[in-house]
Structure formats: C-alpha cells, structure tokens
LODRENMAR-244346 format. One record per residue (C-alpha): residue number from 1; z, y negated, x negated; residue in three letters. Coordinates in Angstrom, 3 decimals, padded with zeros to 6 digits. Layout:
// LODRENMAR-244346
NUM|Z|Y|X|ALA
...
***
This chain:
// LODRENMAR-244346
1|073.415|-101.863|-103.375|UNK
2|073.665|-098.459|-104.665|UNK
3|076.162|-096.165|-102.624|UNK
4|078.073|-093.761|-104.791|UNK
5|080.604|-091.236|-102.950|UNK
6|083.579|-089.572|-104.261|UNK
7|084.029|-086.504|-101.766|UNK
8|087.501|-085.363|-102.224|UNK
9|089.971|-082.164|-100.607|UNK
10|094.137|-083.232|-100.604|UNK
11|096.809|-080.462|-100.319|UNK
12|097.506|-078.137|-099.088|UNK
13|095.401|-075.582|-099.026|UNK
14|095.127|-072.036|-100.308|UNK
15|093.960|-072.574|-103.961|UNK
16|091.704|-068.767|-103.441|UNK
17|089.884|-069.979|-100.433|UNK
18|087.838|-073.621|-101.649|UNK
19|087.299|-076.029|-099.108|UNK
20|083.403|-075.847|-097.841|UNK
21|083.503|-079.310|-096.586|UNK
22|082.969|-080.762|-100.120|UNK
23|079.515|-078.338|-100.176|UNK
24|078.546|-079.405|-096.644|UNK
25|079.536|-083.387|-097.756|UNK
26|077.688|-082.987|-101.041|UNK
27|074.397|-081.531|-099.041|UNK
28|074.821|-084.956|-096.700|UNK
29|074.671|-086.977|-099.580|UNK
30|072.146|-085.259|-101.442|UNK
31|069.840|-085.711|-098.613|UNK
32|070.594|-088.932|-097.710|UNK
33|069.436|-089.759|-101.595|UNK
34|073.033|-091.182|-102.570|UNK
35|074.854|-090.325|-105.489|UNK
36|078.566|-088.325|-105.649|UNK
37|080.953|-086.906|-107.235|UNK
38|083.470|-084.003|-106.233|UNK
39|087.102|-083.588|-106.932|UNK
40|089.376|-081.152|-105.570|UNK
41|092.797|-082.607|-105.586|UNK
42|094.573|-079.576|-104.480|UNK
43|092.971|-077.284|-107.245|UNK
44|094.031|-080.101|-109.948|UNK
45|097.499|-079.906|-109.019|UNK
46|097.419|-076.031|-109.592|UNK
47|095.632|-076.735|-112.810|UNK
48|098.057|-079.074|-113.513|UNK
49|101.245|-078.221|-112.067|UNK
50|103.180|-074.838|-113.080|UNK
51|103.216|-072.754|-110.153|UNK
52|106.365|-072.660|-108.945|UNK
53|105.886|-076.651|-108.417|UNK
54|102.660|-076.438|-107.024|UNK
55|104.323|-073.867|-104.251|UNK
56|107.696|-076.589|-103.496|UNK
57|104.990|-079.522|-103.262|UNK
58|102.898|-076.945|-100.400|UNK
59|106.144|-076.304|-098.602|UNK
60|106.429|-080.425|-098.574|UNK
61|103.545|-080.516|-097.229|UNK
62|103.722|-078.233|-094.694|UNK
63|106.697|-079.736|-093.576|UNK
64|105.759|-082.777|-093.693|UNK
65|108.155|-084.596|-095.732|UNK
66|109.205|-084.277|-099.647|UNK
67|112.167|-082.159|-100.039|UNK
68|113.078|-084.336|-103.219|UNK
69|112.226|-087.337|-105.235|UNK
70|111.148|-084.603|-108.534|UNK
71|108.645|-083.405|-106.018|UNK
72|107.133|-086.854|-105.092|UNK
73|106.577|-087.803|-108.288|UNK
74|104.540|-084.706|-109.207|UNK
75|102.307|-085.684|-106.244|UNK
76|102.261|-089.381|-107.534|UNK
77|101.350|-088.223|-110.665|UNK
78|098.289|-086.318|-109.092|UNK
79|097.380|-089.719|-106.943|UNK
80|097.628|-091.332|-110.290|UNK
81|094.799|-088.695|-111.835|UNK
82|092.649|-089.716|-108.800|UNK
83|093.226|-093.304|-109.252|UNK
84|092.066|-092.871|-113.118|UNK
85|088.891|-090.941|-111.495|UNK
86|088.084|-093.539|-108.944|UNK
87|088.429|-096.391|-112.127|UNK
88|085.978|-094.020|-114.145|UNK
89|083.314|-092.872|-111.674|UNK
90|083.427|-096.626|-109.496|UNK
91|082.085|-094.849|-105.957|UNK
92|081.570|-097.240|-103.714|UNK
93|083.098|-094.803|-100.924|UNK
94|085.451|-092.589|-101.289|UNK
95|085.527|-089.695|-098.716|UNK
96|088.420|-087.877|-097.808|UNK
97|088.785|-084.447|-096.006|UNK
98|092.172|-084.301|-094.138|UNK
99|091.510|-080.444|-093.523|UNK
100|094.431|-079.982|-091.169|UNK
101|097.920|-081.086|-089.933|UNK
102|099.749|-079.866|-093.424|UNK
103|097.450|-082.451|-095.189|UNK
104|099.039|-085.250|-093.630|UNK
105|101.673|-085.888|-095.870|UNK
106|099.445|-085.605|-099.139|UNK
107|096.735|-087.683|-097.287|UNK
108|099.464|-090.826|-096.495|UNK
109|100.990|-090.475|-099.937|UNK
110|096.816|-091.205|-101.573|UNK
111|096.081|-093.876|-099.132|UNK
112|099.288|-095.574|-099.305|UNK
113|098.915|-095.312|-103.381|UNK
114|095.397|-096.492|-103.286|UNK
115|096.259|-099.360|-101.107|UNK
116|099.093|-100.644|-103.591|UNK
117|096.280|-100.048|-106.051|UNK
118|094.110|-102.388|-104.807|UNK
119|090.985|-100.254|-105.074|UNK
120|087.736|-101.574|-103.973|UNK
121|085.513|-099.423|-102.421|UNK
122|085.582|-098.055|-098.842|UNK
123|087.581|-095.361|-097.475|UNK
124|086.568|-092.624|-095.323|UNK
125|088.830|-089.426|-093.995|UNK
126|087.591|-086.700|-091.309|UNK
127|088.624|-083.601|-090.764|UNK
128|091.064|-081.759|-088.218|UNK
129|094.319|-083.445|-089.247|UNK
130|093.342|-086.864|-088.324|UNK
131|093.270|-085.743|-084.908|UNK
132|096.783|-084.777|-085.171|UNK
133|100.051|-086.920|-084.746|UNK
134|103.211|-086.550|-087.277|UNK
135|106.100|-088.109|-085.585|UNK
136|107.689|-089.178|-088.817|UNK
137|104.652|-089.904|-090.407|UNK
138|102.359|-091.792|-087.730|UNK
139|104.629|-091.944|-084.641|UNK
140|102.499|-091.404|-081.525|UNK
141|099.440|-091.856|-082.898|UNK
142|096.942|-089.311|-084.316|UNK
143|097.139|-089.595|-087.689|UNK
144|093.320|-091.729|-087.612|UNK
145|094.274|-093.822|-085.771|UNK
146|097.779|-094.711|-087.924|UNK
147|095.662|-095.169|-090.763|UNK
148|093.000|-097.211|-089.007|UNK
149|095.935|-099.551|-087.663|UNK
150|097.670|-099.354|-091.038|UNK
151|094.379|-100.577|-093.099|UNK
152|094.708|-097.873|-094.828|UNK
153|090.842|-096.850|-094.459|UNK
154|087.988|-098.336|-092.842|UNK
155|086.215|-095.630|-091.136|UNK
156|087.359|-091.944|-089.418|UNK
157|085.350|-089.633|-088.950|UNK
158|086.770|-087.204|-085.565|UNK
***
C-alpha cells in the first residue's frame, strides 16, 4: 500500500507568521519516502474570505464558540474546500496540526465535518491544543482524548 499524507494547519493563526510544522511534517515524510501534500487551511480562508470575515471567524475561534450561524457557515464552507481536496488528492492519512488552544474550535468543526463525510483515510492531529481541555467543547477531557473517544481520529500525536 502506498501511504500518501495530506499535512494540514486549521485556524487560527496569524496569517504573517506560517506555521513551520507543515515544513518539519513535510521533511518527516520526505524521508520516510512517502508522498504528501500541504494545505494551509487558515491562509485559504484569508484568500478566500474578505477580511473583515476572516477577523469575526479568529475571534470565534479564540473564543471558542461561533458568535453566529453567518460565521459557521463561512468555516463550513472552508471544511467543504478541504473535503473537495481530500476527494482530489485521495491521501491515505490526513495529518492535522492543532497548533494551540484557539484551534480547537476550527479543529472539531473539520473532524466533525469529515466524519459526516464519511472519508476514508486515517486521521492524525498533534500539536499543543490537543493537550488542552475546552469545557464546552470536550468537557474534562484534553481535547485528544475527546476526539479519540469521539472516533473522530485514530491516532494523537502529544
């Protein structure tokens, strides 16, 4: 079986300072010998997104909770771009950097669209946030762990 990885970065983040983890993933890969592709979520929503959007979804997300229903379907319109990736590229993995707590709420949203989605190929998320715990969100748990219970992945990386 060929492996094929789709190393992705979710919201929010500050669009001038690019996430190095998709580098330091793409270098793993690389020398493991297995194929990949990179997409930056949170730069597609600022491509795609006017700005003044783009800034309400980051205060969502830092919050942890959409403000308004406008605001969650911008983001589901930027899971549904992913999804259309994932159905072009086929990875067999898809791995997921949950760069910190204010990713949470971008990083449920995906997984809980992918899951309805049905998509068939295995799910990985690492980073700080899954180490951290959103009451709302993932109760007591750190938000791994919820999505580890939740079948919402299959492996996370802490």
């Amino acid at each position: 079986m060929t492996i094929h990885v789709l190393i992705t970065a979710i919201p929010a983040q500050d669009i001038t300072r690019p996430p190095g983890i998709l580098g330091i993933l793409a270098g793993c890969c690389e020398a493991a010998g297995v194929g990949y592709d990179i997409f930056d979520l949170n730069l597609h929503m600022h491509q795609c997104l006017p700005e003044d959007i783009c800034k309400q979804l980051t205060t969502d997300f830092l919050i942890n909770e959409f403000r308004s229903v406008d605001n969650q379907l911008y983001y589901q319109q930027m899971c549904c771009d992913y999804l259309k990736l994932i159905q072009q590229t086929s990875p067999t993995h898809l791995a997921i950097s949950v760069f910190t707590q204010a990713s949470i709420l971008a990083a449920d949203f995906l997984l809980n669209y992918l899951k309805q989605n049905q998509i068939d190929c295995k799910i990985i998320i690492g980073g700080l946030g899954v180490k951290n715990s959103v009451n709302q969100i993932t109760g007591k748990q750190t938000f791994g762990e919820y999505c580890l219970s939740n079948n919402l992945i299959d492996y996370c990386v802490y």
